[in-house]
C-alpha positions in Angstrom: -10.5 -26.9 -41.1 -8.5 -23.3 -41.6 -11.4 -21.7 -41.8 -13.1 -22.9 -38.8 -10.2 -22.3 -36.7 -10.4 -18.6 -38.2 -13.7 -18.4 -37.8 -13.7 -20.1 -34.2 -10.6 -17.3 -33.7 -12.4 -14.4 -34.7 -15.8 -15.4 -32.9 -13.8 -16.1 -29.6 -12.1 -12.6 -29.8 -15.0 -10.6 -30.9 -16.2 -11.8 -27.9 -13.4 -11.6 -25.6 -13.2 -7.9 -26.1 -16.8 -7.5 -25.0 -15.9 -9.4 -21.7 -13.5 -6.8 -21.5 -15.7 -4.1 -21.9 -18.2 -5.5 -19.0 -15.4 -5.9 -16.8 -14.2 -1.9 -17.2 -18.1 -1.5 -16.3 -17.5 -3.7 -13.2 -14.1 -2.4 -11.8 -15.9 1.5 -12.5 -18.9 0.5 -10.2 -16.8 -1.7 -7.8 -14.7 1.7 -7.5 -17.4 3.9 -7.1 -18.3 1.7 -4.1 -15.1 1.7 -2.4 -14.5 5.6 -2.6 -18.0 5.5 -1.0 -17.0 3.3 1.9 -14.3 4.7 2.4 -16.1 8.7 2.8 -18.3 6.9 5.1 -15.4 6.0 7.4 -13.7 9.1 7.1 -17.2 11.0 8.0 -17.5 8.2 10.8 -13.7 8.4 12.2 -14.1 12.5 12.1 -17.1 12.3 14.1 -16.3 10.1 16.8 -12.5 9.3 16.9 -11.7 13.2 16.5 -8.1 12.3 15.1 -6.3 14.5 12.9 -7.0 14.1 9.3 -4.0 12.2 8.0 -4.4 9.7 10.8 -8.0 9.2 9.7 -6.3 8.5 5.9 -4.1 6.2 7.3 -6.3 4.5 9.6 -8.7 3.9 6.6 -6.0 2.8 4.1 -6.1 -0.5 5.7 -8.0 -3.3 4.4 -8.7 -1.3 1.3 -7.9 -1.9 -2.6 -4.7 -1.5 -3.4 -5.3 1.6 -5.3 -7.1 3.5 -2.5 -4.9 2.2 0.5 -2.3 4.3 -2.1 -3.8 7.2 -2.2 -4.7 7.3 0.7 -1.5 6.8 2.7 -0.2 9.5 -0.1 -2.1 12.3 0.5 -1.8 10.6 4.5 2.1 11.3 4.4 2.0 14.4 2.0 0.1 16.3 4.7 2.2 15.1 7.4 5.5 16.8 6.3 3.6 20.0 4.8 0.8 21.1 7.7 0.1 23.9 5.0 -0.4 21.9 2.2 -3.8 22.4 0.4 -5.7 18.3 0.8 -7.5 19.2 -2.1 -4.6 19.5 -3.9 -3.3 16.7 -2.9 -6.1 14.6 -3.7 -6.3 15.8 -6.6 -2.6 14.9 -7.2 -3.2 11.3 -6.1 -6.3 11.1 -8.6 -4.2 11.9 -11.8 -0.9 10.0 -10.9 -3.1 6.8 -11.0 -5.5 8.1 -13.6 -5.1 4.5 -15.8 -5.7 2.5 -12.8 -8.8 4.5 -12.3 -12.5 3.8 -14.0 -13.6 6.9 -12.6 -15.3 10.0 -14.8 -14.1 13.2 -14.4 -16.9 14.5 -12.6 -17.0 11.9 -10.0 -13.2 12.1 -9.7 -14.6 15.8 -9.0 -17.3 14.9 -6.6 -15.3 12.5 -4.5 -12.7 15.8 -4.3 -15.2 18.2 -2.9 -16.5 15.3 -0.2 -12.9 14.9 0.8 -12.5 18.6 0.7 -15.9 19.8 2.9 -14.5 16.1 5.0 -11.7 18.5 6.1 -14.1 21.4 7.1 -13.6 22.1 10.9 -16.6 22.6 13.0 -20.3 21.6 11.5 -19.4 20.0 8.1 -22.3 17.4 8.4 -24.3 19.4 5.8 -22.2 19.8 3.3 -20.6 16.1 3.2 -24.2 14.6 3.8 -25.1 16.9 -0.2 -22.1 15.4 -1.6 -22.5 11.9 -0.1 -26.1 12.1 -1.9 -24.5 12.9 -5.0 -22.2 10.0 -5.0 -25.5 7.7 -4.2 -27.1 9.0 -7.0 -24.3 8.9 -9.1 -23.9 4.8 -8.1 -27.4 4.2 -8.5 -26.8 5.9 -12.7 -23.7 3.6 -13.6 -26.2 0.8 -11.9 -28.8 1.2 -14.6 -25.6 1.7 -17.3 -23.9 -1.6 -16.3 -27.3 -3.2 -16.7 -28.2 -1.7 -20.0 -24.2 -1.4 -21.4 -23.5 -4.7 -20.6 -26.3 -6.7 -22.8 -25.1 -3.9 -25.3 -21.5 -5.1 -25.5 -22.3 -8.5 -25.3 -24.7 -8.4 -28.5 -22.5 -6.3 -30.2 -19.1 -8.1 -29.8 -20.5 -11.2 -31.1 -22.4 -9.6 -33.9 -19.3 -7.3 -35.0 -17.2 -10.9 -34.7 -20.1 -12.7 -37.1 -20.1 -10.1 -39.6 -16.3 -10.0 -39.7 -16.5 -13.6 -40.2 -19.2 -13.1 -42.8 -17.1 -10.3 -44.5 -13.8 -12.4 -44.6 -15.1 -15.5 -46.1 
């Protein structure tokens, strides 16, 4: 009976931490998403509302993850005391105070910086964000086909690592 209740233990963990895995695959594409919606309504607001650039964070803060709204009303309130501060900076900043909280690679951390940054742009900036916004579409459509492909992966292997530790231990 011990040993089933080992067994039954080791199984069940094996496979827990392959749940876990998926669900860091999740929370990266489900973040991906977000910083996407929100570029689109900072593009949108710039185009049509023509408020200042804090006002636009703010104003698209609401309704959003807890984690974005953050950011967002950071960088938001940074700029509002220092009208010289450099956004990108400040972004940036924001990015790597919350860098647990965030599933987010290093180059797309770097991507979503430039599209805030040429966001900022005064005048004609359409061209610029409209590259950058391709590169984020692309980049979704890649962690996509990983999520797909990674998440069978973990799956199999959690429970087959948790079998052959079973199978080692008896």
């Amino acid at each position: 009976m011990l040993k089933f209740a080992g067994i039954l233990l080791i199984v069940t963990g094996a496979a827990g931490c392959g749940r876990y895995f998926i669900s860091c695959l999740k929370l990266h594409l489900e973040q991906l998403v977000e910083c996407r919606e929100i570029f689109t309504q900072l593009d949108a607001g710039r185009e049509y509302l023509k408020l200042p650039y804090a006002q636009l964070l703010k104003r698209t803060a609401k309704g959003k993850h807890e984690i974005f709204a953050e950011i967002l009303l950071e960088v938001a309130d940074e700029m509002e005391k220092n009208r010289e501060a450099d956004a990108a900076a400040l972004w940036a900043a924001a990015f790597q105070k919350r860098n647990r909280q965030l599933f987010l690679k290093e180059e797309e951390k770097n991507l979503l910086l430039s599209l805030a940054r040429s966001l900022m742009l005064e005048g004609d900036h359409t061209q610029v964000a409209r590259i950058y916004f391709l590169q984020l579409e692309d980049r979704i459509l890649k962690v996509m086909e990983e999520k797909k492909e990674k998440q069978k992966l973990y799956g199999a292997v959690s429970v087959l690592g948790g079998l052959f530790l079973v199978i080692l231990l008896l």
